[in-house]
KEMI-370118 format. One record per atom (N, C-alpha, C): atom name; x, y, z. Coordinates in steps of 0.001 Angstrom, whole numbers, m for minus. Layout:
BEGIN
<CA <X Y Z>>
...
This chain:
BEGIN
<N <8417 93493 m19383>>
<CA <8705 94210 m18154>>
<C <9699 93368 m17349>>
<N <10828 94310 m17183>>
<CA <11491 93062 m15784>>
<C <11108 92908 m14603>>
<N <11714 91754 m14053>>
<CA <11253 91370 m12717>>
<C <12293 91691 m11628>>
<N <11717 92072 m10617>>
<CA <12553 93288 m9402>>
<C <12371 91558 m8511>>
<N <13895 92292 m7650>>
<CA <13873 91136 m6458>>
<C <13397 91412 m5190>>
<N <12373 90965 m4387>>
<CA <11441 91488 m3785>>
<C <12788 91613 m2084>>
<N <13994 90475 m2598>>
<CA <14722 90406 m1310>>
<C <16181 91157 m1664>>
<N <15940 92098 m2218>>
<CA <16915 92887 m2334>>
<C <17318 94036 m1647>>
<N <16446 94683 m797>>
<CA <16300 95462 305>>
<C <17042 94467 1153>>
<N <16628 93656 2076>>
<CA <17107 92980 2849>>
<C <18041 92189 2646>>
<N <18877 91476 1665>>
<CA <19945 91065 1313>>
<C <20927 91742 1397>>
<N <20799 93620 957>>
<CA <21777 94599 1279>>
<C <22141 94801 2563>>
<N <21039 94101 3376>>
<CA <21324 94952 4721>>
<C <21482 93436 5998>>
<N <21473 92500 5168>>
<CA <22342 91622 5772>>
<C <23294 91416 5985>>
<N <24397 91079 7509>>
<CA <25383 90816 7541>>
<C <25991 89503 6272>>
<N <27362 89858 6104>>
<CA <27789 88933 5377>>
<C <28271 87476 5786>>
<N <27680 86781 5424>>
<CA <28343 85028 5950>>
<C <29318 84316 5712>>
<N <30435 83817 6498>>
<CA <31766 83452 6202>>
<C <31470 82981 5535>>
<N <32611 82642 4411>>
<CA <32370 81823 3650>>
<C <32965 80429 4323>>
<N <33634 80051 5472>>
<CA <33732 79245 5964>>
<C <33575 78987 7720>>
<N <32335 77549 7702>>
<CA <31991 77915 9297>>
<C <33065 78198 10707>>
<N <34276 77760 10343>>
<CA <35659 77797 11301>>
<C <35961 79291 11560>>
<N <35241 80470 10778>>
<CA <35619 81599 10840>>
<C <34082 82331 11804>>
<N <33237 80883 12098>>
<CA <32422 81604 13362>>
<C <32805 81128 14260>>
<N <33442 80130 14032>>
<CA <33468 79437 15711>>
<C <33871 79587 16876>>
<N <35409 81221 16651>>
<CA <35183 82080 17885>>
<C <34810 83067 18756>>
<N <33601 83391 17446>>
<CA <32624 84157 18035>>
<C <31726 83342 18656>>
<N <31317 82188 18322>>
<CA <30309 80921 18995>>
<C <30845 80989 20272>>
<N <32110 80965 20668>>
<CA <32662 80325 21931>>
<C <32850 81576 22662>>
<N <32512 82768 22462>>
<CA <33286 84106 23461>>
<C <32791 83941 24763>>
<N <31000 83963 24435>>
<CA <30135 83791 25264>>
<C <30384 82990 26287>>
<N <30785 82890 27712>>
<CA <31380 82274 28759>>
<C <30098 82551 29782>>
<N <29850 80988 30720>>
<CA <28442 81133 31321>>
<C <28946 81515 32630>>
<N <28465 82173 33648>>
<CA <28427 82642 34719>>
<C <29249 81712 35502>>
<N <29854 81766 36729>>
<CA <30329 80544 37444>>
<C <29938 80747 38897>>
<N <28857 81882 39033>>
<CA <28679 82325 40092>>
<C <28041 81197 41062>>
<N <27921 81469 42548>>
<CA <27292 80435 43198>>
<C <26028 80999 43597>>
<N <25201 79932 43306>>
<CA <24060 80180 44065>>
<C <23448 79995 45954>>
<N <22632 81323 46287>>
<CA <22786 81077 47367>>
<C <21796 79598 48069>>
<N <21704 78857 48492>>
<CA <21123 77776 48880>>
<C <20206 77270 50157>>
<N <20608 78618 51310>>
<CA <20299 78413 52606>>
<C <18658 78280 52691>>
<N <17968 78657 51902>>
<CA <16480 78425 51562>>
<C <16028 77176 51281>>
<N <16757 76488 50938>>
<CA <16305 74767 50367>>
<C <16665 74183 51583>>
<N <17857 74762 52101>>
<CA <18729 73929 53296>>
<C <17316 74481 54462>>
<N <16916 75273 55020>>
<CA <15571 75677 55603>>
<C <14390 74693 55720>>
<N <14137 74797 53979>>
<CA <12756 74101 54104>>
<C <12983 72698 53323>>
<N <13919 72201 53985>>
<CA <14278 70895 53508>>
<C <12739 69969 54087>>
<N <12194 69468 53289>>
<CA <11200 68438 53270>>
<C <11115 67445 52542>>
<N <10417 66120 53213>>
<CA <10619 64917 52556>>
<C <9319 64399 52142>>
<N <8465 64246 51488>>
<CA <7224 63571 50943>>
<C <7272 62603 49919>>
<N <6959 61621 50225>>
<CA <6990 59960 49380>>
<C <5230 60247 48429>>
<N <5236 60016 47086>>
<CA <4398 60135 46268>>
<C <3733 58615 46962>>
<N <2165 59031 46924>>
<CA <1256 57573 47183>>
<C <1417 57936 48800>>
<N <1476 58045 49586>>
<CA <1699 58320 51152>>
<C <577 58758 51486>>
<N <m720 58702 52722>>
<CA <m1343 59899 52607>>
<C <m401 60848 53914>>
<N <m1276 61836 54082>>
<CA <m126 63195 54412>>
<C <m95 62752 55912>>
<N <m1031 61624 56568>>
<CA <m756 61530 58066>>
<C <116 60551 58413>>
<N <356 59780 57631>>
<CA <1478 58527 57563>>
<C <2527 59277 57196>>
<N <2357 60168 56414>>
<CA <4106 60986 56057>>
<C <4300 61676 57706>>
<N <3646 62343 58369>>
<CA <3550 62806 59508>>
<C <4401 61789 60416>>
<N <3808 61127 60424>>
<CA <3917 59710 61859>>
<C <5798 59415 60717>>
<N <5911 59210 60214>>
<CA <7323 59220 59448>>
<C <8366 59986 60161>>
<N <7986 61405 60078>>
<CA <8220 62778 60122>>
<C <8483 62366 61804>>
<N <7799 62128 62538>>
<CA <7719 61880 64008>>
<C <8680 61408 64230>>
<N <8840 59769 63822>>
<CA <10008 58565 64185>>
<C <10902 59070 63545>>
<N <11412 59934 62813>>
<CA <12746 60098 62591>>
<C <13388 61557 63581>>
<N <12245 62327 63871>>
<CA <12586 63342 64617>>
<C <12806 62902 66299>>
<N <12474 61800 66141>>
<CA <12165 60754 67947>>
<C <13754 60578 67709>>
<N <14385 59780 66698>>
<CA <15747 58994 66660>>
<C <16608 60428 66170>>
<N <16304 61522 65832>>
<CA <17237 61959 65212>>
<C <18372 61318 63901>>
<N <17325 61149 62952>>
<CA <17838 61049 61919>>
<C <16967 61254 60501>>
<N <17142 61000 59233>>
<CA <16428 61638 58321>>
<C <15420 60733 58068>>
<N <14208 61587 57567>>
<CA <13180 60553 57206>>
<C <13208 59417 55811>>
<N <14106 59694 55839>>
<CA <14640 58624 54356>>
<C <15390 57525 54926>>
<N <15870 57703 55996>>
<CA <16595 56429 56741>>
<C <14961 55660 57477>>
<N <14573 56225 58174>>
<CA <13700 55887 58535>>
<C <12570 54962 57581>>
<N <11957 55677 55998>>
<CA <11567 54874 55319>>
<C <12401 53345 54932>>
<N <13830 53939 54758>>
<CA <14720 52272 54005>>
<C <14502 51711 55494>>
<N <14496 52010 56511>>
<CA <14387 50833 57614>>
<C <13030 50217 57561>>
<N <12166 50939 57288>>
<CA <10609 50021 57380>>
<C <10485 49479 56360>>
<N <11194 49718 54954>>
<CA <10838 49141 54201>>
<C <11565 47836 54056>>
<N <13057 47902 54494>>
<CA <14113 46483 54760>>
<C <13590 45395 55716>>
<N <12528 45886 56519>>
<CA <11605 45277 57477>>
<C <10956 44565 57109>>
<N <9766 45457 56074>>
<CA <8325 45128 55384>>
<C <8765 43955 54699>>
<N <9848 44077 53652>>
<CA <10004 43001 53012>>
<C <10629 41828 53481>>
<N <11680 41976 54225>>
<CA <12161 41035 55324>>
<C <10841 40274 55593>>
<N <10011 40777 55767>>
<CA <8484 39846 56653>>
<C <8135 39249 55988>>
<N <7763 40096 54803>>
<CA <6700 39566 53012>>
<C <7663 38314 52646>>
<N <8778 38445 53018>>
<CA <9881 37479 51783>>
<C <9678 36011 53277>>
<N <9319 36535 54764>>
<CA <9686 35272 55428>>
<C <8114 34590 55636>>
<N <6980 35067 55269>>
<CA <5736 34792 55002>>
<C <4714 35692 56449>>
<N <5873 36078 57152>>
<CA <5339 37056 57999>>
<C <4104 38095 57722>>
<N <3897 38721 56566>>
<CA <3444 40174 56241>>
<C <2575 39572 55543>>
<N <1400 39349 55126>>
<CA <485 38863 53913>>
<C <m18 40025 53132>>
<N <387 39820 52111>>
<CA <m604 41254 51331>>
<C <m1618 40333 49825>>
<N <m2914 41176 49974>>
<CA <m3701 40438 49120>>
<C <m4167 41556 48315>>
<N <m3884 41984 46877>>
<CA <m4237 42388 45805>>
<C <m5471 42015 45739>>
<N <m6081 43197 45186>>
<CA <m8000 43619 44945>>
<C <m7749 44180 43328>>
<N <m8829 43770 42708>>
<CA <m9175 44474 42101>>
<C <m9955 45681 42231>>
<N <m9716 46529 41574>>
<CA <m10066 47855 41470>>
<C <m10331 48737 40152>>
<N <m11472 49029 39513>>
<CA <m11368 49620 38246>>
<C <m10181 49521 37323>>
<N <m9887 48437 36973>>
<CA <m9523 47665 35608>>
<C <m7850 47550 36579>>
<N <m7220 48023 37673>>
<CA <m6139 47610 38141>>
<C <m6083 46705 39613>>
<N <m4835 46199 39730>>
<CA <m4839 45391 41426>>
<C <m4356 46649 42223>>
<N <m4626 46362 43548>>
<CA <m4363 47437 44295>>
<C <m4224 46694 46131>>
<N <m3358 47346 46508>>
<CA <m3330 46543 48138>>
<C <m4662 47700 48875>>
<N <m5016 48586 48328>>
<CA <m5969 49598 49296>>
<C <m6557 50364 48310>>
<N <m8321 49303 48032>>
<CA <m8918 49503 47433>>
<C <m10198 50342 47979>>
<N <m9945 50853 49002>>
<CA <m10833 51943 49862>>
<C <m10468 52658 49178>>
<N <m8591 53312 49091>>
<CA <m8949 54981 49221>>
<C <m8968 54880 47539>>
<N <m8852 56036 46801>>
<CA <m8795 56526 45459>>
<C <m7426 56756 45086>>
């Protein structure tokens, strides 16, 4: 008995493949992506600043002193922090590492 090709249905009804890939490559490229602009005034709105590790009332009091000086709360953090270390580096600031479930930690109260 002979043997039938089970992909012979579908081989007929496949497109045919260049025989060389340079003869896809300007169909690859027709496709041109949008250049449209997006509108933005929504981010510009709810522009907010939150530092990961912060709790949310110290981001607040942040939020305060930069709205007191009129300026962004990111200036405001690099100034306390050019401070903090300014102190730590002149022996001013003492910070003492705790252990805490298998890590050190400066604030081994909160979680």
């Amino acid at each position: 008995m002979a043997r039938t090709n089970p992909f012979a249905s579908i081989m007929a009804a496949a497109p045919e493949v260049p025989e060389e890939p340079t003869e896809a490559v300007p169909k690859l490229l027709a496709h041109k992506p949008s250049r449209a602009k997006r509108n933005r005034e929504w981010e510009a709105r709810q522009r907010q600043v939150t530092f990961r590790g912060i709790p949310l009332e110290l981001n607040a009091r942040l939020n305060a002193v930069a709205d007191e000086l009129g300026v962004t709360v990111s200036d405001v953090a690099r100034a306390f922090l050019e401070r903090g270390l300014a102190a730590y580096e002149q022996g001013d600031l003492l910070l003492q590492p705790r252990l805490r479930i298998g890590k050190r930690t400066l604030y081994p109260e909160e979680r």
